[in-house]
C-alpha atoms as a printed R data frame, in Angstrom:
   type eleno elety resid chain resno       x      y       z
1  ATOM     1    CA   UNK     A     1   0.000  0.000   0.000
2  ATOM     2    CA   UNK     A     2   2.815  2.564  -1.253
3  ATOM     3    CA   UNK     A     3   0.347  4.467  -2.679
4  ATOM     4    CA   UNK     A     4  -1.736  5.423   0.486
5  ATOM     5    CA   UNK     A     5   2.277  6.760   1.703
6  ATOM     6    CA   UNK     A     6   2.178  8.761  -1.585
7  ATOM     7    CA   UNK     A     7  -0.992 10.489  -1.498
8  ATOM     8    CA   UNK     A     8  -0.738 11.463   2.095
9  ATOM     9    CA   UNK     A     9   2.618 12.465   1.464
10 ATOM    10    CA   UNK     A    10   0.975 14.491  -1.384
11 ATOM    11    CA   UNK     A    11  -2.252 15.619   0.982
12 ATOM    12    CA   UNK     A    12   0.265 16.945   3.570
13 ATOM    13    CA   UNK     A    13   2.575 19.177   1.387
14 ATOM    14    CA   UNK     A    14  -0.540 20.768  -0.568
15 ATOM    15    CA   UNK     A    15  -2.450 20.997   3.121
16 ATOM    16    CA   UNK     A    16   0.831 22.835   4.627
17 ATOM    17    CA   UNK     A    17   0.914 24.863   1.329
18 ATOM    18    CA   UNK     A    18  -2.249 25.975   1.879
19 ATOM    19    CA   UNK     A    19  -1.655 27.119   5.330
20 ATOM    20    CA   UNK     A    20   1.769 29.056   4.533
21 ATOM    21    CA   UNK     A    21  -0.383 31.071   1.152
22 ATOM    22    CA   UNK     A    22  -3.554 31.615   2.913
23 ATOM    23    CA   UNK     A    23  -5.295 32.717  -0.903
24 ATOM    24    CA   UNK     A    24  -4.239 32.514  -4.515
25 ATOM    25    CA   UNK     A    25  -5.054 34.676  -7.203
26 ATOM    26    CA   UNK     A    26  -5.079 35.167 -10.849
27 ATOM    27    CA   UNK     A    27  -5.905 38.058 -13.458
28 ATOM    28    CA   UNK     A    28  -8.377 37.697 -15.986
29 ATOM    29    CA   UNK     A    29  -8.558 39.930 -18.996
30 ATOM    30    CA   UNK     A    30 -12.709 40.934 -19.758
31 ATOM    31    CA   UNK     A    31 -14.061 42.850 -22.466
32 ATOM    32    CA   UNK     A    32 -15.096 46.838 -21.263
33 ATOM    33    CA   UNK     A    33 -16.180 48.099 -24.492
34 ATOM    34    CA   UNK     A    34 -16.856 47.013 -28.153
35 ATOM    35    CA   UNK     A    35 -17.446 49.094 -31.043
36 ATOM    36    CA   UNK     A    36 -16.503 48.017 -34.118
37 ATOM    37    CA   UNK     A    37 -13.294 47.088 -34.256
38 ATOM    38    CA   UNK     A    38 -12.644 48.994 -31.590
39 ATOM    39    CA   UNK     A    39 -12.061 47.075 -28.432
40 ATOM    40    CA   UNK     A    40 -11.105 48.049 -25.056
41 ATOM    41    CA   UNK     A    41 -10.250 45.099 -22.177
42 ATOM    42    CA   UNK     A    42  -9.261 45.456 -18.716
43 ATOM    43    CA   UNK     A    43  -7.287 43.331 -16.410
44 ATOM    44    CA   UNK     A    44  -9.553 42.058 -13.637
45 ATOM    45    CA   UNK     A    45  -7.768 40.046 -10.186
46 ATOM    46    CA   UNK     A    46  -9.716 37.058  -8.682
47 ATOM    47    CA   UNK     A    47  -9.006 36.249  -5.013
48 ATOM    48    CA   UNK     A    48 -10.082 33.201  -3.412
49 ATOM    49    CA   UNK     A    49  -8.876 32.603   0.458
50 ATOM    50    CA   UNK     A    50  -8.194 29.228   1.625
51 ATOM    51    CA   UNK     A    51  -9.594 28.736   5.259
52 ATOM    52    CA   UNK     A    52  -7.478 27.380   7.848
53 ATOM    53    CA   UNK     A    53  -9.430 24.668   8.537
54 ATOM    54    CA   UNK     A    54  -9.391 23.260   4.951
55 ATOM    55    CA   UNK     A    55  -5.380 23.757   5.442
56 ATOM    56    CA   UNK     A    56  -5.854 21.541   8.809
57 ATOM    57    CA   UNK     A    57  -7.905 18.993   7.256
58 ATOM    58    CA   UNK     A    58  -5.680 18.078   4.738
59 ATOM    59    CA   UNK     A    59  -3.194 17.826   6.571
60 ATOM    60    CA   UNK     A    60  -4.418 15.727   9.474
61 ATOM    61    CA   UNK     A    61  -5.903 13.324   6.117
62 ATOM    62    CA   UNK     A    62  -2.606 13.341   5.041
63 ATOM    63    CA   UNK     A    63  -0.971 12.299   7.986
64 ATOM    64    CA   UNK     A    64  -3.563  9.208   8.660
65 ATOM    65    CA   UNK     A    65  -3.095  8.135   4.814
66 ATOM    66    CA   UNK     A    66   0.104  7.886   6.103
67 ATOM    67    CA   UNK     A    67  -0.207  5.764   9.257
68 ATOM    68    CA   UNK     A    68  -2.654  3.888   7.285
69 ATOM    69    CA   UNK     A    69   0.101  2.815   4.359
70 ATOM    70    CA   UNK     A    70   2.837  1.731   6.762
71 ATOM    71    CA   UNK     A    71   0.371 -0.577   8.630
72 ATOM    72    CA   UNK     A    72  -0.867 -2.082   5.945
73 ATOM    73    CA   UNK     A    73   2.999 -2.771   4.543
């Protein structure tokens, strides 16, 4: 069961990831005005927050998938 290892090992990082970001963000170009061939965009920034919790919960899944591989091998 080296694969349970893996994906805990894999739940962990992206769980303590999440904790040391906190968000994530990206920039989306949309469409202001168009008139003909005329067109006029502006740069628009999405932020989503990760909670703490979620950050936690990962983590603590990660660590059992963990537990739960070495037994099992």
């Amino acid at each position: 069961m080296r694969n349970l290892v893996w994906i805990g090992i894999v739940l962990i990082v992206l769980g303590v990831g999440g904790l040391a970001i906190g968000h994530f963000s990206y920039t989306e170009d949309e469409k202001v005005l168009k008139a003909g061939p005329l067109e006029v965009t502006a740069e628009k920034e999405h932020h989503f927050p990760i909670p703490t919790a979620a950050g936690v919960v990962v983590v603590i899944a990660g660590v059992a998938l963990v537990l739960a591989g070495r037994r099992s091998a």
